[in-house]
C-alpha positions in Angstrom: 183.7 -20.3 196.7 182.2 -20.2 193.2 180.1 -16.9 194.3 183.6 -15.0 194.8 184.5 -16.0 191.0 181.3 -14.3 190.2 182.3 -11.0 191.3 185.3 -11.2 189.9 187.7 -13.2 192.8 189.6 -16.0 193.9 191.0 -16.5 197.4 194.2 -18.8 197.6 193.5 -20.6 200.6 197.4 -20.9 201.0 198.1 -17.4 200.7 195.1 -16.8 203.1 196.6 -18.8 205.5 200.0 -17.7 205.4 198.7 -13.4 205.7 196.5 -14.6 208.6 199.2 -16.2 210.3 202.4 -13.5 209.3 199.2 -10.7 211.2 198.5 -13.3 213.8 202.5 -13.3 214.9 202.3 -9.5 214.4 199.8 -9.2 216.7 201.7 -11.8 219.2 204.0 -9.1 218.8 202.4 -6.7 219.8 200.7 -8.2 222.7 204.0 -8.3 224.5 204.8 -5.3 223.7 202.3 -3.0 224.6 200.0 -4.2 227.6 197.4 -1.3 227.0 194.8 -2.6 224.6 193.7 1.1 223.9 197.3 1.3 222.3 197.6 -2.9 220.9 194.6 -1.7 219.1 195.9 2.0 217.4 199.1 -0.4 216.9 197.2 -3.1 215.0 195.3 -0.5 212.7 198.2 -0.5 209.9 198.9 -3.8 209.8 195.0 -4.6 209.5 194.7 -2.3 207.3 197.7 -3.7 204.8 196.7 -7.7 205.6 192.8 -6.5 204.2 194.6 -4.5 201.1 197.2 -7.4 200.2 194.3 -9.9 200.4 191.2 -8.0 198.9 194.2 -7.2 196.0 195.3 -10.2 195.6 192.3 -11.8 195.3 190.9 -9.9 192.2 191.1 -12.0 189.0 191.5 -9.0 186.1 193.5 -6.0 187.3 192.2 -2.5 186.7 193.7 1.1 186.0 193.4 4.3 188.1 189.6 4.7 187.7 188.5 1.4 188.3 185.9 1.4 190.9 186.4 -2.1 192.5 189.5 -1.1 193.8 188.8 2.5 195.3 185.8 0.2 197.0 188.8 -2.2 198.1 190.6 0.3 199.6 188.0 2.1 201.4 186.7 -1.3 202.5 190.5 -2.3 203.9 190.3 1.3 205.4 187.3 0.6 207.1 188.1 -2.8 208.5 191.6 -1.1 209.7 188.7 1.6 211.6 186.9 -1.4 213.1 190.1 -2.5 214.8 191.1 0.3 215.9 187.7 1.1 217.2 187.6 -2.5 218.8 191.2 -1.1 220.8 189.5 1.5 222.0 186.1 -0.1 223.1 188.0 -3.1 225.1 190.1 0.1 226.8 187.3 1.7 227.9 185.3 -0.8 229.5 188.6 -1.9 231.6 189.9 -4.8 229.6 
């Protein structure tokens, strides 16, 4: 993962691992609780959207202020991965799944 330390990250596998397992369980979660994908899917947009943020933050190797670029492009890249799930909800809903 040397091209991530060129842009300025490092993923800890570890803490990776442990965020995809803590949304994994969330999701488990979910599951049982609503049977509805259209709605697993609306459910699953914030914590998405806050696993992407915690990691693509975490990840970043120098920390910057209020005008830093790299992290509005963090967020609206969490937002939009939050949006794909969401949109994923909807599109297994409406072809019957």
């Amino acid at each position: 993962m040397d091209w991530l330390k060129r842009f300025g990250y490092r993923l800890d596998l570890r803490r990776l691992g442990m965020a995809a397992l803590i949304l994994g369980l969330v999701f488990f979660v979910a599951r049982l609780a609503f049977k509805d994908s259209l709605t697993l899917g609306y459910a699953m947009v914030v914590p998405s959207y806050v696993f992407l943020s915690a990691t693509l933050e975490g990840a970043r190797i120098q920390r910057g202020g209020f005008r830093d670029s790299r992290g509005w492009a963090e967020t609206i890249a969490a937002i939009a991965g939050a949006v794909g799930v969401g949109y994923l909800g909807f599109s297994l809903w409406s072809i019957g799944y």
